[in-house]
N, CA, C and O atoms as a Tinker XYZ file with bonds, in Angstrom:
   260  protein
     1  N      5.557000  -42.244000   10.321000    73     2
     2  CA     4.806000  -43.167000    9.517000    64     1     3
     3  C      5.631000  -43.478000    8.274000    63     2     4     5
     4  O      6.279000  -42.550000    7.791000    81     3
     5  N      5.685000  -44.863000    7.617000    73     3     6
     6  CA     6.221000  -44.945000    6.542000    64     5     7
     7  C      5.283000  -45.210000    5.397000    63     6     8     9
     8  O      4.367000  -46.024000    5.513000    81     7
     9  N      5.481000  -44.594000    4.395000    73     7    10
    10  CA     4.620000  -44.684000    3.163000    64     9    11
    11  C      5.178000  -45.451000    2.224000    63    10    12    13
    12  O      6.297000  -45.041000    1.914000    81    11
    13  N      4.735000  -46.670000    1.493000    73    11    14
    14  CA     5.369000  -47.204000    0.979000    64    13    15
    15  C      5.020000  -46.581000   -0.971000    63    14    16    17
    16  O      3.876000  -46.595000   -1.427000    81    15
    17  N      6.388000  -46.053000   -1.900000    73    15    18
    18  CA     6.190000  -45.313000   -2.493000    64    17    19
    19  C      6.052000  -46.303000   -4.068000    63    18    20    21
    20  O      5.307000  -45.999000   -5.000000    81    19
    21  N      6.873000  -47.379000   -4.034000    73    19    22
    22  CA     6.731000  -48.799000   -5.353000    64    21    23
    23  C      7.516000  -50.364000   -4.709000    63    22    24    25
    24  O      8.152000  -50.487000   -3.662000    81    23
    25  N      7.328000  -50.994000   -5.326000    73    23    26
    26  CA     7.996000  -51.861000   -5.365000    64    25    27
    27  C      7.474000  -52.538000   -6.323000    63    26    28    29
    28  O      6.425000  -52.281000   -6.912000    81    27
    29  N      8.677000  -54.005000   -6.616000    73    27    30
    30  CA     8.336000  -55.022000   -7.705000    64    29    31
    31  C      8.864000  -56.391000   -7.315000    63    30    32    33
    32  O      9.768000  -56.545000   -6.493000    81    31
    33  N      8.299000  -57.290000   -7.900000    73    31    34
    34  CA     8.627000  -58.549000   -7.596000    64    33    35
    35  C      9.268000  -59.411000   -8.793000    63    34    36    37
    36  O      9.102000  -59.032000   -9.952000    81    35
    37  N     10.056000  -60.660000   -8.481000    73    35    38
    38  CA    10.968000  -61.027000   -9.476000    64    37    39
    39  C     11.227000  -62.271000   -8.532000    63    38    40    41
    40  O     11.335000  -62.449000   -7.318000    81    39
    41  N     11.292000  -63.333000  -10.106000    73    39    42
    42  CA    11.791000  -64.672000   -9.145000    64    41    43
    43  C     13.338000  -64.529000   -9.377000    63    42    44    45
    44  O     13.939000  -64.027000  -10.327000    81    43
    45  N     13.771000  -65.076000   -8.310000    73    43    46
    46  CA    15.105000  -65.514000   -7.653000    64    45    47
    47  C     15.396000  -66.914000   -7.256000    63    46    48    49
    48  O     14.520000  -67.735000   -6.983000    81    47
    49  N     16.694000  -67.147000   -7.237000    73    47    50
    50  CA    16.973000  -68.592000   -6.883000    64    49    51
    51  C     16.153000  -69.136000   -5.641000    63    50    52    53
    52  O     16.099000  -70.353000   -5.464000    81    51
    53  N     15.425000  -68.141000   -4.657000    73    51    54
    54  CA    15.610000  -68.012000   -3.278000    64    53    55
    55  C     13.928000  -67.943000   -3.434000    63    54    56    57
    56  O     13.274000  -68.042000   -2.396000    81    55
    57  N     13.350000  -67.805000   -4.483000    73    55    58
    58  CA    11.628000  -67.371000   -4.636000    64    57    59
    59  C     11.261000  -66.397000   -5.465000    63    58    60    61
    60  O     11.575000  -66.218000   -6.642000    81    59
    61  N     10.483000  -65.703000   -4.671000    73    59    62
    62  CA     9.520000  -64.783000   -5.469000    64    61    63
    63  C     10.347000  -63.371000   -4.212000    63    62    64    65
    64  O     10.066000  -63.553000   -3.027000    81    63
    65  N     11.249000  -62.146000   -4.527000    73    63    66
    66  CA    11.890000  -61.496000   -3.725000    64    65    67
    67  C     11.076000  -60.460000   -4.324000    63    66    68    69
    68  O     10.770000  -60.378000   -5.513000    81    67
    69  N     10.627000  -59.365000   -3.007000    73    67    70
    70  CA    10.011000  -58.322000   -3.427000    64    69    71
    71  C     10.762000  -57.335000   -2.782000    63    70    72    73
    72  O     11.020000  -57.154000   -1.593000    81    71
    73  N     11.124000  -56.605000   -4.021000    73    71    74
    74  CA    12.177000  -54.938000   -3.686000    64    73    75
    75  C     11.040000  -53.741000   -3.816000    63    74    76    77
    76  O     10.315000  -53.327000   -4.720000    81    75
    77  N     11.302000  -53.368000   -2.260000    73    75    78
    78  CA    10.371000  -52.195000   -2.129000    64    77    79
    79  C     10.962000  -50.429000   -1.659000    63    78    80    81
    80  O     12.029000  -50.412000   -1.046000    81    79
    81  N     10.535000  -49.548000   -1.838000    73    79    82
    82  CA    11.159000  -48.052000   -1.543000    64    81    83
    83  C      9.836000  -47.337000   -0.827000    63    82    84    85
    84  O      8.689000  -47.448000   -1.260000    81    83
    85  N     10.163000  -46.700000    0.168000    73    83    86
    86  CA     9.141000  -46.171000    1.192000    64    85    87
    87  C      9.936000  -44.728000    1.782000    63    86    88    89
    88  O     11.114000  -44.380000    1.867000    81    87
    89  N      8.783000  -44.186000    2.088000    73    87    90
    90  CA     9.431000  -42.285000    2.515000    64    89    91
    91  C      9.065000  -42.736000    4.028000    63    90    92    93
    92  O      8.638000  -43.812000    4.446000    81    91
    93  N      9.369000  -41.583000    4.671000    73    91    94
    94  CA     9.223000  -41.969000    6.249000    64    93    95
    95  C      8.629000  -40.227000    6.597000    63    94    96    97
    96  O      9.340000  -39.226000    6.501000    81    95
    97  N      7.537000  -40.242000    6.902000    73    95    98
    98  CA     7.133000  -39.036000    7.147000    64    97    99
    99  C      6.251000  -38.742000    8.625000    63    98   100   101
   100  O      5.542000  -39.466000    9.325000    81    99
   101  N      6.602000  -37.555000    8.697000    73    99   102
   102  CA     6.605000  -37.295000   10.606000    64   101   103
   103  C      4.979000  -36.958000   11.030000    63   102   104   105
   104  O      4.024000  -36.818000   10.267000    81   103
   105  N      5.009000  -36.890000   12.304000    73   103   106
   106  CA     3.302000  -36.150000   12.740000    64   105   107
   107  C      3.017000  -35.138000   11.793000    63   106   108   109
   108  O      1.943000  -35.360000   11.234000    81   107
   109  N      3.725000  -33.847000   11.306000    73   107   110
   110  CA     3.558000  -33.009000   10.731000    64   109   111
   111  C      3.389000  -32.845000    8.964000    63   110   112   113
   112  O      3.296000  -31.807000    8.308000    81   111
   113  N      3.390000  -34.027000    8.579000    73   111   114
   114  CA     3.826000  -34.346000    7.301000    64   113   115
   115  C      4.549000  -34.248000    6.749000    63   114   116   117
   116  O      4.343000  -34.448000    5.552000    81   115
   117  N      5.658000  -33.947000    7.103000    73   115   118
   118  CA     7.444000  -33.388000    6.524000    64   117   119
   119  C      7.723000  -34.550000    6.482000    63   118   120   121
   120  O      7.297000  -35.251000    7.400000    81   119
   121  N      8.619000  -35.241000    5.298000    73   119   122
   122  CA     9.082000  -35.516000    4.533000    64   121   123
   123  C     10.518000  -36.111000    5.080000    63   122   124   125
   124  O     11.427000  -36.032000    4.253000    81   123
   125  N     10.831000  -36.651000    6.256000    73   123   126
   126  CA    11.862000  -37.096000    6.583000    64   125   127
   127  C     13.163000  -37.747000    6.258000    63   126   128   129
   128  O     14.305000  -37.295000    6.337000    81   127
   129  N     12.622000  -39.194000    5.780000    73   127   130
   130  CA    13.714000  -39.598000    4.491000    64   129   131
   131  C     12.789000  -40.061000    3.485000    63   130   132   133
   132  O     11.580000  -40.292000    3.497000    81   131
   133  N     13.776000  -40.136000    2.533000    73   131   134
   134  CA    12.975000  -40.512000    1.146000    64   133   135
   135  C     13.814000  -41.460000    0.380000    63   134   136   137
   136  O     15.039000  -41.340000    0.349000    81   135
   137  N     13.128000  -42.476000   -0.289000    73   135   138
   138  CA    13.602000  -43.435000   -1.162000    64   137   139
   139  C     14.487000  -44.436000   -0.027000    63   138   140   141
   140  O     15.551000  -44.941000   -0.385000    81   139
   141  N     14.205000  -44.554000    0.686000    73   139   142
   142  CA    14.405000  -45.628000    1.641000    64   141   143
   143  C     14.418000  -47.335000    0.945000    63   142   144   145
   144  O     13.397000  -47.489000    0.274000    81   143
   145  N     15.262000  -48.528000    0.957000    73   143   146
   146  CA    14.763000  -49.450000   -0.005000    64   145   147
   147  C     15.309000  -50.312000    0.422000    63   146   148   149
   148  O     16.533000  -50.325000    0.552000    81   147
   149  N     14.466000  -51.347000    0.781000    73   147   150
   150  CA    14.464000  -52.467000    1.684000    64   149   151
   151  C     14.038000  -53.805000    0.741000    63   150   152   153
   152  O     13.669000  -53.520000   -0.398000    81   151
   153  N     14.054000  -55.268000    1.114000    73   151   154
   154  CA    13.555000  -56.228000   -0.255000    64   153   155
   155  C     13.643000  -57.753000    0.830000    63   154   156   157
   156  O     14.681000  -58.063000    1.415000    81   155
   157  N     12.721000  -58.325000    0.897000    73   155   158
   158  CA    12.161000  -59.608000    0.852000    64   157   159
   159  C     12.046000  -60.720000    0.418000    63   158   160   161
   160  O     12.239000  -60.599000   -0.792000    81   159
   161  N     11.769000  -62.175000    0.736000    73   159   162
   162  CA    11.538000  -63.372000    0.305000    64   161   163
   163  C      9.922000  -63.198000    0.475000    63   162   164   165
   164  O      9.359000  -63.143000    1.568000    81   163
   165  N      9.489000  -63.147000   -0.375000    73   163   166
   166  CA     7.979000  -63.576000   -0.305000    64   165   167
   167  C      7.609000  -65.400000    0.163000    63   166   168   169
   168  O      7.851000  -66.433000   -0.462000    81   167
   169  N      7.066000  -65.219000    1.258000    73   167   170
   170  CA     6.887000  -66.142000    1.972000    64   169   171
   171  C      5.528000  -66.648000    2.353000    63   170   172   173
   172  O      5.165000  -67.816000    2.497000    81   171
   173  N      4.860000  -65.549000    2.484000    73   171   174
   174  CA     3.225000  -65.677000    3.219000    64   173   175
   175  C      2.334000  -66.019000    1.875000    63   174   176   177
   176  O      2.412000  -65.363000    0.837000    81   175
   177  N      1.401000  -67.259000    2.088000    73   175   178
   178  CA     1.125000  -67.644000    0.996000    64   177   179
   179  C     -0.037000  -66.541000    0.586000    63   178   180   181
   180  O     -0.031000  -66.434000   -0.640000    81   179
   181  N     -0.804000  -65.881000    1.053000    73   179   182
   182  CA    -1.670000  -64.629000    0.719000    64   181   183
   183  C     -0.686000  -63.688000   -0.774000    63   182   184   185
   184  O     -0.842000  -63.581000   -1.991000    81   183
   185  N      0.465000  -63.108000    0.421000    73   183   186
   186  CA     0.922000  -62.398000   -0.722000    64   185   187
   187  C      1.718000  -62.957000   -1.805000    63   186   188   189
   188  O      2.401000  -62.332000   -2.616000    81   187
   189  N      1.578000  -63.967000   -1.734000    73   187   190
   190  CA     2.527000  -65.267000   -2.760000    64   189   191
   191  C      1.247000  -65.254000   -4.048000    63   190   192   193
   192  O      1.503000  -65.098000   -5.242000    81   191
   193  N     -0.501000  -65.507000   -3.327000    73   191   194
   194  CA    -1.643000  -65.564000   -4.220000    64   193   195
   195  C     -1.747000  -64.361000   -4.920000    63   194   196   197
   196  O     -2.247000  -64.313000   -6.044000    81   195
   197  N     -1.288000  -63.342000   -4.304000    73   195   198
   198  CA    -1.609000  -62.163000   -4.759000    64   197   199
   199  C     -0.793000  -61.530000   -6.135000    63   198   200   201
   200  O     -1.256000  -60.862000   -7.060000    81   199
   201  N      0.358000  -61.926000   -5.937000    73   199   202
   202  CA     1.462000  -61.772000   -6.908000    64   201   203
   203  C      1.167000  -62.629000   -8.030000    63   202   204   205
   204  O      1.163000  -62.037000   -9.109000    81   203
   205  N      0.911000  -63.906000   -8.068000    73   203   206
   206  CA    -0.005000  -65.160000   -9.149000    64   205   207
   207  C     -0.896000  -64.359000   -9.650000    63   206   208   209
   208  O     -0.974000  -64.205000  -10.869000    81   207
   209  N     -1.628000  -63.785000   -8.870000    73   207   210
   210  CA    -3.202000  -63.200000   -9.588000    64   209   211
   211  C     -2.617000  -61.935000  -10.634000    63   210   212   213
   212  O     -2.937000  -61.868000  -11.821000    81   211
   213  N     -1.771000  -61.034000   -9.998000    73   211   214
   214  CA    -1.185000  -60.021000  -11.165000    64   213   215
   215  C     -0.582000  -60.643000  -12.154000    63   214   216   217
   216  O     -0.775000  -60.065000  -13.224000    81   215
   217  N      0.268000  -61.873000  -12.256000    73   215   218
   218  CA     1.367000  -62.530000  -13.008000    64   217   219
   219  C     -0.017000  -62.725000  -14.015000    63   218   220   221
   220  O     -0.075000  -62.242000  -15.147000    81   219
   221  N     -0.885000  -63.357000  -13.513000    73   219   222
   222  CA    -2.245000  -63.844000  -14.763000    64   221   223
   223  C     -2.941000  -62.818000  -15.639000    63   222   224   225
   224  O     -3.313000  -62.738000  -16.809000    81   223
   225  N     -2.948000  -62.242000  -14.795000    73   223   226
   226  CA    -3.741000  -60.609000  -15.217000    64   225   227
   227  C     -2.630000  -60.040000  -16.220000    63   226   228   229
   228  O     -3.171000  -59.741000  -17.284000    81   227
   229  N     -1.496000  -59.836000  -16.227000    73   227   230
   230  CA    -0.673000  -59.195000  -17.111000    64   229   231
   231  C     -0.338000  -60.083000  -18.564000    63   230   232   233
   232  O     -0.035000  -59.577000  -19.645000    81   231
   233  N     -0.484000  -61.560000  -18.262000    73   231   234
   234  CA    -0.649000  -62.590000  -19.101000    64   233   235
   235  C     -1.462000  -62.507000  -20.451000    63   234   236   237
   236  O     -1.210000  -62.857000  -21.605000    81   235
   237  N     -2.636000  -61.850000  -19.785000    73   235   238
   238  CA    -3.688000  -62.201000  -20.279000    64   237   239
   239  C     -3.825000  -61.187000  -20.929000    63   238   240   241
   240  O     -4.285000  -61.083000  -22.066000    81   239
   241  N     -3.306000  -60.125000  -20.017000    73   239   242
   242  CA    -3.142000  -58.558000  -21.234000    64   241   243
   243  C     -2.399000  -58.530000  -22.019000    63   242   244   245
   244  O     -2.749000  -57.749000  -22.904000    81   243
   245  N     -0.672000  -59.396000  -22.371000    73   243   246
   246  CA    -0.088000  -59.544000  -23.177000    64   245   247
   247  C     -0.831000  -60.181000  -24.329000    63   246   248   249
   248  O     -0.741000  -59.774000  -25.487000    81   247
   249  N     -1.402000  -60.972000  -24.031000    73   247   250
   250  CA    -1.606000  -61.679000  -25.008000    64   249   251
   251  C     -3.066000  -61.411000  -25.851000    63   250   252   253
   252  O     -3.386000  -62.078000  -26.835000    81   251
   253  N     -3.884000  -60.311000  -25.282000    73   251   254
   254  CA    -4.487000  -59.067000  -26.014000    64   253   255
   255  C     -3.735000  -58.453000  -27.246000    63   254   256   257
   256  O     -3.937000  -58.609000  -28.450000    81   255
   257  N     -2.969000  -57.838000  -26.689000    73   255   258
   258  CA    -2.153000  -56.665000  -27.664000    64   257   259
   259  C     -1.655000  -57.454000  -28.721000    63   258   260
   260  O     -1.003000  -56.934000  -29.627000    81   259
């Protein structure tokens, strides 16, 4: 199973690219590899909305403080 452990998103010439790090852990729960890190074009408009909705939300908290 892979567990996905963070990632973050950032625009790029190319879009919205999301860099992510995931452990890979067995039937037994041992710990196989770790910090594994793989990264994306955000493409699917769901997780495209989803990333907008945090971008607003953090907006809105900046501009609290």
């Amino acid at each position: 199973m892979k567990k996905l452990t963070a990632f973050t998103v950032h625009t790029t010439a190319e879009g919205k690219r999301c860099a992510y790090m995931y452990s890979v852990i067995d039937a037994d729960g041992n710990i196989t590899e770790a910090n594994k890190r793989a990264n994306c074009v955000l493409l699917d408009e769901e997780a495209l909305a989803a990333v907008q909705q945090l971008e607003s939300f953090l907006d809105r908290r900046l501009a609290e403080e």
